[in-house]
N, C-alpha and C positions, 0 to 999 in steps of 0.2 A: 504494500500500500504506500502512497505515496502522495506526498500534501505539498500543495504550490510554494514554494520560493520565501527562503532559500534551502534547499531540502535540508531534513535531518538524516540522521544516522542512520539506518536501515537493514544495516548489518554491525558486527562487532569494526570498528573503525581508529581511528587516529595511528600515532606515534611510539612505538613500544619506546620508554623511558631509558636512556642511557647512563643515567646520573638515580644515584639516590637509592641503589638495591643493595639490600640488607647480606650483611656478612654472616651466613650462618653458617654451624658446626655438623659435621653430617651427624647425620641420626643414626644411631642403632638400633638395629632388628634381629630377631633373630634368624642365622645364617636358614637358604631354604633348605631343603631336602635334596640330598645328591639327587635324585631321579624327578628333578623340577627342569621344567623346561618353562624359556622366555617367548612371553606374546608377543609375536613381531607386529611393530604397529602399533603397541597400546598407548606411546608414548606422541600426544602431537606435537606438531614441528615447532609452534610456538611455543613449547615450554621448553627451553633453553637455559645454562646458567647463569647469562647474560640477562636473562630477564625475568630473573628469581624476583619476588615481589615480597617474601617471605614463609613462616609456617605455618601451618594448619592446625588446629588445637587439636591435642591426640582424643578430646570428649566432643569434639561435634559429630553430630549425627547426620549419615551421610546415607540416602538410600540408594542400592545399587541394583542393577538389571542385566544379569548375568545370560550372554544371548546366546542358544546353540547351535550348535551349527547344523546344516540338513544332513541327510543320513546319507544321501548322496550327491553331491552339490554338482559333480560335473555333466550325470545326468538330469536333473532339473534345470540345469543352466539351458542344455541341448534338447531338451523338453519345448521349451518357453519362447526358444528361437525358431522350432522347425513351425510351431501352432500360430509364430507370428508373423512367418513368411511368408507372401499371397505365391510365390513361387514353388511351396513346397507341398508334398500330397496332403502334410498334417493338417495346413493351412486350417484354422478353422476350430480343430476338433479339442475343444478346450478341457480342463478337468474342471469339475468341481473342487469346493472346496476341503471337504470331505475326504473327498479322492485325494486331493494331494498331501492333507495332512497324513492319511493313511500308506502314502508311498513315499515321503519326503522329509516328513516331520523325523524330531528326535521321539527317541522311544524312552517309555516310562523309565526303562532300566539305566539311560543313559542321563536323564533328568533326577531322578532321585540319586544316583551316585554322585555328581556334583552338588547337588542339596544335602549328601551326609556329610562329604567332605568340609561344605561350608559351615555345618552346625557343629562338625568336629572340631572346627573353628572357632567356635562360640557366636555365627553371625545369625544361627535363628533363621535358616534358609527356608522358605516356600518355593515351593513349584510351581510356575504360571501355569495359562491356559492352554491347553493342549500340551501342555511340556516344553514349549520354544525357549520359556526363558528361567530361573532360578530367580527370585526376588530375597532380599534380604536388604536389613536396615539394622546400621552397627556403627559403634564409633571410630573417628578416623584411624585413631589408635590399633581397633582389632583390625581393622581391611590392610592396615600398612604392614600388621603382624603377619595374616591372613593371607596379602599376595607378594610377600618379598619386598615392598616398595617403599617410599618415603612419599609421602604426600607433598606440594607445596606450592604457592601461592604464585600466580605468574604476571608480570604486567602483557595485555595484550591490547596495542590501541589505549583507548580511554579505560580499559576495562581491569579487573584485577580477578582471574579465571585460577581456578583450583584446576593438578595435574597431577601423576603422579610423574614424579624426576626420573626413575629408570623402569624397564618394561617389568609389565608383570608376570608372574612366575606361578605356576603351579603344576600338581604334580602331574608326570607322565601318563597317568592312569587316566584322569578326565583331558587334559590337555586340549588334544583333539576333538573335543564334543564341544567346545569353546570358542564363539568368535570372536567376541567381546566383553568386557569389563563394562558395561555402561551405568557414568553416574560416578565412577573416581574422578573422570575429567568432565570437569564444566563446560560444556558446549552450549551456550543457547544459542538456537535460531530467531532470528527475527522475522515479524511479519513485513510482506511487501506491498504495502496499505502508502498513498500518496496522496498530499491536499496541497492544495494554492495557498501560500501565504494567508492569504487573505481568512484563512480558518488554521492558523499556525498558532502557538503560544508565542509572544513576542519574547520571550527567556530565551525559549529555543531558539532565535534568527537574533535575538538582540546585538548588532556591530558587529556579528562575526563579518570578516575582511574577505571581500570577492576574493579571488584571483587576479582578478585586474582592476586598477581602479581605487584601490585603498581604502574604501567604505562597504558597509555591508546592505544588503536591501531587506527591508522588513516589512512587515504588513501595513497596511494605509492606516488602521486603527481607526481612531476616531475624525483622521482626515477623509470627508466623505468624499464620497466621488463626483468628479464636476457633471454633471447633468447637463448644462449649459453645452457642453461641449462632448456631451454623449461618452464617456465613461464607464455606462453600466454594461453589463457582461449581458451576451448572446446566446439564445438558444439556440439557434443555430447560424450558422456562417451566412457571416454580410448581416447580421439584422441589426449589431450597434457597431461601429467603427468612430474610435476617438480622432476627432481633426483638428485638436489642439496642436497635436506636433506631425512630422511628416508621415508617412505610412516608410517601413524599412523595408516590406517586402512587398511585390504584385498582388502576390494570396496572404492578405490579410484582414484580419477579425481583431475584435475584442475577445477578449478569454470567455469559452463557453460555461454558462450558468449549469452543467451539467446536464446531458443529453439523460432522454427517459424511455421508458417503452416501444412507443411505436417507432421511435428515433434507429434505435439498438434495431430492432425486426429490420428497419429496412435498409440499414446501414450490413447487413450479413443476408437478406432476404431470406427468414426462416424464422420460424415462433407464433406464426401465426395460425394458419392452417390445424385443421383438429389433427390431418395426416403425418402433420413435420412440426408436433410439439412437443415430443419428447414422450408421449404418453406409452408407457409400457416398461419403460428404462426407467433405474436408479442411478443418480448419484449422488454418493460419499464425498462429505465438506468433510475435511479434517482441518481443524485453527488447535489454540492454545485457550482452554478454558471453555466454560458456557455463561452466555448472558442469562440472567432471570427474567428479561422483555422480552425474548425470542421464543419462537416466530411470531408473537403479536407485534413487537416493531415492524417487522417486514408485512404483513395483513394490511396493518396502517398504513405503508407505504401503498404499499399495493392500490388499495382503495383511492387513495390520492392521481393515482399514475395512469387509468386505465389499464392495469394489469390485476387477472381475476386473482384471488388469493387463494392460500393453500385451502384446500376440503380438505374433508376429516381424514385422518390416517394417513395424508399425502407427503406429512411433516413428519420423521419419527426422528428421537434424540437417542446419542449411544454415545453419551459423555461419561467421565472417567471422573468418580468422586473419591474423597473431595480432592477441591481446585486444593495447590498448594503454591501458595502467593509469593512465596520469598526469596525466592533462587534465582528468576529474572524479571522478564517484562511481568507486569501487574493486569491483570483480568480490564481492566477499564482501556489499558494500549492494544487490547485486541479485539475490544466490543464493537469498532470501524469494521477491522477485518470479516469480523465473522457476519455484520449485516450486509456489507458487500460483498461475500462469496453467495448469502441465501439469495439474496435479493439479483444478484445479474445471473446467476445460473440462472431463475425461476423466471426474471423479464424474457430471457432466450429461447426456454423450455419449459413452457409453464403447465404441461402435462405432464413431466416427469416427476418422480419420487425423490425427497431429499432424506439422506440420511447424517445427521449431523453428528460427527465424531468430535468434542472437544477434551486434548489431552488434560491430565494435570497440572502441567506448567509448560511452558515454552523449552525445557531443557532437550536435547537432542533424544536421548532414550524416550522420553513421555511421549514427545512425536513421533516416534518410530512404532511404538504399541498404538498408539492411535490410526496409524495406519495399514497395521498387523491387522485391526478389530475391525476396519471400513473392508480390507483381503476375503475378511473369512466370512462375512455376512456375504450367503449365496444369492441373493436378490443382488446385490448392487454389482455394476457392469463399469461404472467409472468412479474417479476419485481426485476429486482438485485440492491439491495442497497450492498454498499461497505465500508458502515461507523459506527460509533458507538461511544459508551462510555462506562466506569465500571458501571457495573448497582448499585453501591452502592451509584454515586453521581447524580441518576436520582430522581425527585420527584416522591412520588405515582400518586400525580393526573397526572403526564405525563404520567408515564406507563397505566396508565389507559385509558388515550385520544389513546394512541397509537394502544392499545390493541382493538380498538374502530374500527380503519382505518383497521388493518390485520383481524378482523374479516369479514369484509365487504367483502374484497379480498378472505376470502375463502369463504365466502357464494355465491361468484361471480366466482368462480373457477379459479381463479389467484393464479397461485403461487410463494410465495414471496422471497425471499434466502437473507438475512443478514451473513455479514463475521463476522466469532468470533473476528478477533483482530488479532494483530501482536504483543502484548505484553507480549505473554502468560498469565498466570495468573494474571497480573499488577504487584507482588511485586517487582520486579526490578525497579518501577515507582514509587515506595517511598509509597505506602498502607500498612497499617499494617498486613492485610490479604489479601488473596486471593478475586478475585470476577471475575465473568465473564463479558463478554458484552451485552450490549443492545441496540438496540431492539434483539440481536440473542435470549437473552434469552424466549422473548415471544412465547408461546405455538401456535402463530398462525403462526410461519414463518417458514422457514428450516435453521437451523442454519449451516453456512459451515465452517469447520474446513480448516486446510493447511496440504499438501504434501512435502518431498522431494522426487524430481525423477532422475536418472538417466536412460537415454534413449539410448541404444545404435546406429552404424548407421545404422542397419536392422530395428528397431523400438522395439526391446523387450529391456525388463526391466530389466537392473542390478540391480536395487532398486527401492524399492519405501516404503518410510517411512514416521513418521510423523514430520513434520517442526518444530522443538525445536532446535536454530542452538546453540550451543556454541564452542566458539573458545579457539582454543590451540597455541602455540609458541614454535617452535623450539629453545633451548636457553641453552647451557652449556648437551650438549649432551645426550635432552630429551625434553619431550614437556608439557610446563607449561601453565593451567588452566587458562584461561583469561576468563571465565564465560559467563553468558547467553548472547545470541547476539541478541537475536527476536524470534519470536515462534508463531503460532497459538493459541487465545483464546478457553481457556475453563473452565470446571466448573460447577455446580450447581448453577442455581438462588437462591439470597435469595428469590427473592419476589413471585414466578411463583410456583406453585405445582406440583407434577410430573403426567404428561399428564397420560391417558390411556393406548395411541399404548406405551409409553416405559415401563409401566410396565411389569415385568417378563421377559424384554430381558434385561433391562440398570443392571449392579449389583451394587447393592448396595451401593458400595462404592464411586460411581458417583452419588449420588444422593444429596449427602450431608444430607440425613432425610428425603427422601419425595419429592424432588425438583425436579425440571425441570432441567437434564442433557442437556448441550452443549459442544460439535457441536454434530452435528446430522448424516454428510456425511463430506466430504473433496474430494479435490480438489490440482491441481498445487499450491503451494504457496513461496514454500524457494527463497528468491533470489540469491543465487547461484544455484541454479539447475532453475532457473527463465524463462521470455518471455520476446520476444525482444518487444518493440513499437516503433513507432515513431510520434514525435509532437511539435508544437510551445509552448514553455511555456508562449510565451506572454512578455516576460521579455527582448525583443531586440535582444536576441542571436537567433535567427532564430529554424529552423527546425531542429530536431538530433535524434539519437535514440539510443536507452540505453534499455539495460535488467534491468528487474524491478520484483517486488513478492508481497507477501503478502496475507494475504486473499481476497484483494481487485482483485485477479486475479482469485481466486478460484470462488467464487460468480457468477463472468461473466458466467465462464467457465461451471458453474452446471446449470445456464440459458438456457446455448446453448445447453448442453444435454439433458435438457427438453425437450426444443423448438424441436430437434431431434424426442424425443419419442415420443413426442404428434405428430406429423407429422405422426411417422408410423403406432400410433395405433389410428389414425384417431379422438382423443377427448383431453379436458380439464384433465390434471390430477389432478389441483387444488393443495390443501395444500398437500405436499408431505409425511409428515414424516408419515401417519397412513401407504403407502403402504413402506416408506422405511422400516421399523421396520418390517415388515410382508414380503416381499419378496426380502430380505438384502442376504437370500444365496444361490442365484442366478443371482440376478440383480447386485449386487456390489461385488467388489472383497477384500476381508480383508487386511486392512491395517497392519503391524505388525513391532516392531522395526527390523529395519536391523541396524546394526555398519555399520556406510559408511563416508564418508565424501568428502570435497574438501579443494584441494588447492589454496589458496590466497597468493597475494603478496602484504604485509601489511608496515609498518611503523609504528613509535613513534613516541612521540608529537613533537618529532625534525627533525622528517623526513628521519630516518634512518629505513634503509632496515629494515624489518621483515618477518620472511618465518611463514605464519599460514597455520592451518587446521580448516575448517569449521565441526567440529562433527553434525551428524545430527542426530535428536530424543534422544539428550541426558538431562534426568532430572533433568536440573541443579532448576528447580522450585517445582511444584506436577502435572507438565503434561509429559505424555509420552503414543507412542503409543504401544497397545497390541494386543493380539487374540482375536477376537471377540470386542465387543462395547469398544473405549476411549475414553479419554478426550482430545485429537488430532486432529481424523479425525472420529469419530464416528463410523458408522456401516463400512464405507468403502467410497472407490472410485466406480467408473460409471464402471458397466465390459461390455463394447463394445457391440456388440449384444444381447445379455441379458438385458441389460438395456434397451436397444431399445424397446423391445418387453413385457419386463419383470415387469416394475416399475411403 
């Protein structure tokens, strides 16, 4: 998700700290067991001795989710690719869920052998569901006992993340029934939820310094907008245009007041019709946390928008109690997110079933059961996550556990859609290099890039580009460079190889050597060209509704297309990307740079007027979109009937 100018933080971001880290004495533990073997992986890259932050109290209480590994992984892996390849005879013949726990899953014998060992431990070990994972909740003291390790405190960014300092260890006996430790290291994901300034906290934007230009731009506040001179925001393209100052592009607008229902239908050409509304198909939201106004916020919305509301039974909740508030982002930073995944799936496919997964917290392992539990429910066919992280501060064995769950989803014909990010490439977020997001970057999901769109008010397309917003300032009779404002993740994974269906369509130059290129497709995302929602943040101020973006709107929205397709060609289409790459020039319509932009009405850190322009797809980082496959929006956007039929 993503909110207008000047963006926030979106992922874990800034400066690991060079100055200022605490001189500690190593810890002792007791030596492991000759016949202990080390988790390759378990240690992520950023926890480094350079960027010790400090220790970990040996009594806080630390819950962990101990994830196993499948009973045969290189047959599921070859499972899940042959059923997702329109070229191959499997094409199609998906398992249940049932089915694959029964041929894939860990076995009882192998789940309670890791649960004695852990309570031999003294950690009080439970068995999850179905056996996939060991649960246990113990203080930092017995886990550091318990796997060899030292706990310890790390600077990452702005952030201060718990790690363990060397891999972990256990014995040879379970070893291998073992992907991951999760829950020793602090990973949270962030949601990819984006708002215009103009619905920002001014704390968050207060004088932070463009990139260029030496001031920062912040929300208009209590400076209204000149009306006089037409200021106020568009619902759709051309309908206000400020001529206080020059226009900077051909195609240009005022920033849209957030496009709605029948805006969305006609901007994808699909949602309407009883045939191609999704009706028959589920899909699984997974966010972090449950609101207590959901689904009445979105009804209300609904009823406002011309969009019919949920009927009985069409909403079902599979949240994960209780919420546990303290570890990252707070239940109110993802009450956005989770009305705009219910609300723009439902605008797109408002036939279809929703089933709402919200984790425990935002931590990496919570998300990952979250999407383990949207896997195994046999009714649902898709799953839009709308969060992430730079895959550079994920551990292997997480990617590995993760990569465990998406596989499962496409051997069960679920199709999964992770948003690349709102951060572009991260460098603006203080990384030294580039890196994309994760989970988009896994080989087993559809990675969805961001759009800008201008919509005109007959429904065709003055623009449509890719979301790379940077803002300009009118100011001494020309328009000065205020730098990157938010953007669509992309990128080459370091960690992921480059799949099959992309080779020979991705070039080259997106691959980084070999890699798994992201995003894959795109979607609505810029929030000025953005979607209206409405909802309770939970935070006292009641109900309201505000245009919002991101890729966390794209996601929903490539769901509901699914959920569409699959309606009219009567089946599962499963993991998407083998058929996007294969019938991408007819089913999706080429994304390409267009110059366009909007106008905003901004201010400085003192709350004086400022007249911007929103440039869109311009490369102020190494993303931008092109003809044929980017690092933006991928192969393209959804082309209306074609896709329908086509994908």
């Amino acid at each position: 998700m993503r909110r207008r100018l000047r963006y926030g933080l979106s992922a874990v971001a800034g400066t690991a700290l060079a100055a200022g880290v605490l001189a500690l004495p190593a810890a002792a533990h007791p030596a492991p067991q000759a016949s202990s073997l080390a988790v390759t992986g378990s240690v992520p890259a950023w926890a480094t001795p350079g960027a010790t932050a400090g220790s970990v109290s040996s009594t806080q209480q630390i819950h962990i989710s101990v994830a196993l590994a499948l009973r045969d992984q290189a047959g599921a892996t070859r499972f899940a690719a042959a059923v997702s390849d329109p070229s191959n005879a499997q094409y199609g013949h998906f398992l249940t869920p049932a089915a694959f726990r029964a041929q894939y899953y860990p076995t009882a014998a192998q789940a309670k052998a890791v649960a004695n060992w852990m309570s031999a431990k003294g950690l009080h070990a439970a068995v999850g569901e179905y056996n996939r994972t060991v649960e246990a909740t113990a203080s930092a003291g017995a886990l550091q006992s318990a796997f060899g390790t030292t706990l310890r405190t790390f600077h990452v960014g702005t952030q201060v993340l718990r790690a363990p300092a060397s891999a972990v260890k256990l014995p040879a006996s379970i070893a291998r029934s073992v992907v991951d430790v999760g829950g020793l290291a602090q990973i949270p994901l962030r949601s990819f939820t984006a708002r215009t300034m103009t619905h920002r906290s001014p704390a968050l934007n207060g004088g932070a310094p463009a990139r260029q230009g030496g001031y920062g731009l912040n929300p208009r506040g209590q400076a209204a907008p000149n009306s006089a001179n037409n200021q106020n925001c568009s619902h759709y393209y051309n309908e206000n245009l400020y001529t206080g100052v020059p226009k900077k592009y051909t195609i240009e607008t005022n920033y849209i007041c957030g496009y709605v229902g029948s805006q969305i239908n006609k901007m994808y050409g699909m949602g309407t019709s009883t045939a191609s509304n999704g009706t028959g198909q589920t899909i699984a939201i997974v966010d972090a946390y449950k609101s207590a106004t959901q689904p009445a916020d979105a009804n209300r919305y609904f009823a406002g928008h011309g969009v019919a509301p949920f009927t009985p039974g069409q909403y079902t909740d599979g949240s994960f109690a209780p919420m546990v508030t303290n570890q990252c982002q707070a239940p109110s930073a993802w009450a956005g997110e989770e009305a705009l995944d219910i609300e723009a799936a439902h605008t797109l496919a408002p036939g279809a079933k929703q089933y709402y997964v919200g984790a425990a917290n935002c931590l990496d392992a919570n998300l990952q059961a979250a999407v383990t539990k949207a896997a195994n429910n046999a009714n649902v066919s898709i799953i839009s996550n709308s969060y992430g992280g730079p895959e550079s501060q994920e551990s292997l064995t997480s990617l590995r556990s993760w990569n465990n769950v998406l596989v499962q989803a496409a051997a069960q014909g679920q199709s999964v859609f992770f948003s690349s990010g709102d951060s572009g490439d991260f460098t603006d977020n203080g990384l030294s290099s580039p890196t994309s997001s994760f989970p988009a970057t896994s080989p087993w999901v559809t990675a969805v890039g961001g759009t800008s769109v201008l919509e005109t008010n007959t429904g065709t397309l003055a623009a449509e580009t890719g979301w790379e917003s940077n803002a300009y300032v009118y100011s001494g009779g020309g328009y000065q460079d205020f730098g990157f404002q938010g953007g669509a993740g992309g990128g080459p994974s370091h960690t992921q190889t480059e799949p099959s269906w992309q080779k020979n369509v991705v070039p080259a130059q997106y691959t980084g050597g070999g890699h798994r290129a992201t995003p894959d497709i795109g979607a609505l995302a810029d929030p000025y060209t953005g979607f209206l929602i409405g909802y309770n943040p939970g935070d006292g101020s009641g109900y309201a509704e505000s245009d919002i973006g991101g890729t966390s709107l794209a996601s929903p929205l490539l769901a509901a297309a699914t959920a569409d397709a699959q309606q009219v060609q009567r089946k599962r289409l499963g993991l998407l990307t083998p058929a996007i790459y294969t019938r991408y020039r007819t089913a999706l319509r080429d994304v390409k740079h267009v110059a366009s932009g909007e106008y905003f009405p901004a201010a400085d850190s003192q709350g004086n007027p400022l007249n911007a322009v929103i440039g869109n797809d311009v490369k102020s980082q190494t993303l931008q979109a092109a003809v044929g496959y980017d690092n933006v929006t991928g192969m393209g956007s959804p082309n209306g009937a074609a896709w329908l039929t086509g994908i």
